[in-house]
C-alpha positions, 0 to 999 in steps of 0.5 A: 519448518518449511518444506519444498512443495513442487507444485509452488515456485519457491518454498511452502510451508505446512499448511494449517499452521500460523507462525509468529514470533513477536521481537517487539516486546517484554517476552521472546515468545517461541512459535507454536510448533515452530521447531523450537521448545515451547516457553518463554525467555524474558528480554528487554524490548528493543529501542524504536527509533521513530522521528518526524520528518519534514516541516513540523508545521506541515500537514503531509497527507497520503505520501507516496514514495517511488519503489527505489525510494529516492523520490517522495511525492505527497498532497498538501492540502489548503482547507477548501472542500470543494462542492463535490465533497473533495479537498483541494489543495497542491501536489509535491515532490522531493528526493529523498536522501538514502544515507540519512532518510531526510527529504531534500529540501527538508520540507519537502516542497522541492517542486509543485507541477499542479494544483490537484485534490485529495481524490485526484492526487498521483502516485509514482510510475516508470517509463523510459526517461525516468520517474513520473506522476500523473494525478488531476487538477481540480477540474478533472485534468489529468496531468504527468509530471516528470522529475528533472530535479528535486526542485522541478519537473517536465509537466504535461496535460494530458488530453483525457477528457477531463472527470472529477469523479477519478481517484487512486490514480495510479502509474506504471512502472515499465522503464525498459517498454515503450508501452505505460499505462495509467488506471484509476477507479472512477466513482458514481454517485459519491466520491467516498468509497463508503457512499458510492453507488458504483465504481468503474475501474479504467485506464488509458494507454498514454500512447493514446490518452484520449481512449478510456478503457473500462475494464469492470463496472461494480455496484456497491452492495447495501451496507458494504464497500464494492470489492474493488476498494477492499481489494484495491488495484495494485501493479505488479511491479515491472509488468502491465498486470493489475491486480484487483478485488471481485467477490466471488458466487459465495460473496468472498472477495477474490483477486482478480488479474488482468494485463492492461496490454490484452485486458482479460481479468481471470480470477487467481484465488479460491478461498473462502476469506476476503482478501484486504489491500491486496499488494503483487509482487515478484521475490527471487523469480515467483510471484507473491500476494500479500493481503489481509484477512478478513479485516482481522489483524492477521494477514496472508502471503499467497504464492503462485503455483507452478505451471498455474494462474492460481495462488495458495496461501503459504504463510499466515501472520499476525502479532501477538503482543500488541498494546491495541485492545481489539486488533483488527484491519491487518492492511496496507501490506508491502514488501521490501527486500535486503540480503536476498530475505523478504520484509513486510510492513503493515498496519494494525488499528485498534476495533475497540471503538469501531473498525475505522482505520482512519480515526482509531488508535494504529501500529506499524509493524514489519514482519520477516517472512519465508523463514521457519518462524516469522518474526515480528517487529513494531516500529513505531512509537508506542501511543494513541496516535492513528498510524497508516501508510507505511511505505518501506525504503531501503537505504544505503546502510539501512531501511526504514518506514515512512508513516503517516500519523495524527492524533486518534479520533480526528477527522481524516478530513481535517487532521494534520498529518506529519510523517514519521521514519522508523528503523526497519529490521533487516 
């Protein structure tokens, strides 16, 4: 059971103890000191209502959906790698229908503001007139694209220096500021985060887009990614704070954050884990990490304490039926919100040949939180599939996560990715 702590913004739960109430298989399995009795009681697993979308024939690799989930955008690519190892190809955009979860066109190839590459493709932001995306052309461009219709869109070159070595572009989401911004991490000695040699995390301000603004330098250490890319940059959604990875004097991977109207990064964890594919968020007035840890198939939720910049943990998680021999990689956290309660989509992938998420057998799990007992749920379909990418959407009368999903030991590179739509708890 939880308890109210006052020194958190929101209720804490004992710490130490590590709910989990896996919904999704042949046992209803009570939390270990959840305040319920011990056992077990049989019950048949609930139906997955999992289904491809779009152009079956269409390979939709890393689609990003905007946070009110009525625009998708995605990178398609065209099979040219590119002498500096990236793959070319095309940016698009498509509404999404919330009734129905069906993209509109249905192939979702409403618009195509830009040619683009697999590390320059863009993700969704909000400014005053509406959604945006700023991704880069192949040759280093960058370019802002605004949605006038699902079939079109206002484009922009912006007047950046041009640099191919930028990925994970990402975009603000302040629709009441005059003030947005754009960051991205650029890449030095590789693109491939696994072979860099050093990574720059900068941003512009798009008032003044030729300015670049470095706000951390990292060196990859031998044999190990730089923390910035285990802990990747996220935006607190609705504010100009990022949240980022930097390993502390004891090695761990902390969170750093830091506001890109006034840059001053300071460090908001303390606990000796690595935090994996951090993702800030705000729920019903405190502020919240979710993470994983330790690329093991558990996961954190961190709350903000009162009166402090710091965060604790309050919520361990991870499922305990699952059909993965070797669960490991808990990543991709986010959350989505119904009738006031707080959901959380994730993945899982299998370790038994490797921890490499992008060529082994995956989940996609949602897990409900801030309750007594966690409650756990897969919803995608049962098979060896690599499954990543989960992106929540509510919609009118229900919610669903978008997966991407390609058949286990492919190439990232060269696989075909389709994306699925499975029913989401709520």
């Amino acid at each position: 059971m939880f308890t109210y702590d006052r020194t958190v913004a929101g209720p804490r739960f004992r710490a130490g103890q590590s709910w989990a109430l896996a919904v999704f298989g042949s046992a209803f399995l009570s939390a270990c000191g959840g305040g319920g009795g011990g056992g077990t009681e049989a019950i048949p697993p609930p139906a997955v209502d999992d289904v491809q979308v779009g152009d079956p024939g269409t390979c939709y690799d890393n689609p990003e959906f905007s946070r009110d989930g009525t625009l998708m955008v995605w990178f398609e690519p065209d099979g040219t790698l590119l002498p500096d190892g990236n793959v070319a190809g095309k940016m698009w955009q498509c509404n999404v229908d919330l009734a129905t979860g069906e993209f509109v066109p249905n192939d979702c190839r409403g618009f195509s503001g830009f040619d683009t590459t697999l590390f320059g493709r863009a993700y969704i932001g909000k400014d005053v007139h509406g959604l945006y995306y700023v991704g880069q052309d192949p040759s280093g461009q960058l370019v802002k694209v605004q949605p006038t219709a699902a079939d079109d869109g206002i484009v922009t070159a912006l007047t950046t220096p041009a640099d191919t070595t930028r990925r994970g572009i990402y975009s603000s989401t302040l629709p009441d500021s005059p003030k947005n911004y754009v960051y991205w991490l650029r890449s030095n000695g590789s693109l491939y985060p696994q072979d860099v040699d050093s990574v720059d995390l900068q941003y512009i301000d798009l008032d003044d887009p030729t300015n670049i603004v470095t706000i951390e330098h990292q060196d990859k250490p031998p044999g190990d990614f730089t923390a910035i890319d285990v802990a990747f940059p996220r935006y607190f959604a609705g504010t100009s704070v990022i949240t980022y990875g930097r390993r502390d004097a004891n090695g761990f991977i902390q969170v750093m954050e830091v506001d890109l109207a006034a840059p001053n990064p300071v460090q908001i964890t303390s606990d000796p884990h690595d935090k994996v594919a951090t993702y800030p968020f705000e729920f019903q007035g405190t502020r919240y990490l979710a993470s994983g840890v330790d690329h093991t198939s558990m996961s954190e939720l961190h709350a903000q304490m009162a009166g402090s910049d710091q965060f604790e943990v309050i919520q361990t998680f991870e499922p305990i039926t699952t059909d993965l021999a070797n669960p490991c990689q808990a990543a991709s956290q986010e959350p989505y919100f119904v009738n006031d309660e707080l959901f959380m989509s994730f993945q899982l992938t299998d370790c038994s040949r490797g921890s490499n998420f992008l060529t082994n057998t995956g989940e996609i799990w949602v897990a409900r939180l801030l309750q007594p007992t966690v409650e756990l749920t897969e919803v995608s379909r049962s098979n060896s599939d690599v499954k990543n990418e989960p992106e929540p959407v509510v919609g009118t009368s229900k919610s669903w996560v978008f997966y991407t999903a390609y058949p286990d030991g492919s190439s990232p590179l060269t696989a075909c990715y389709e994306v699925r739509r499975a029913a989401a708890p709520e």
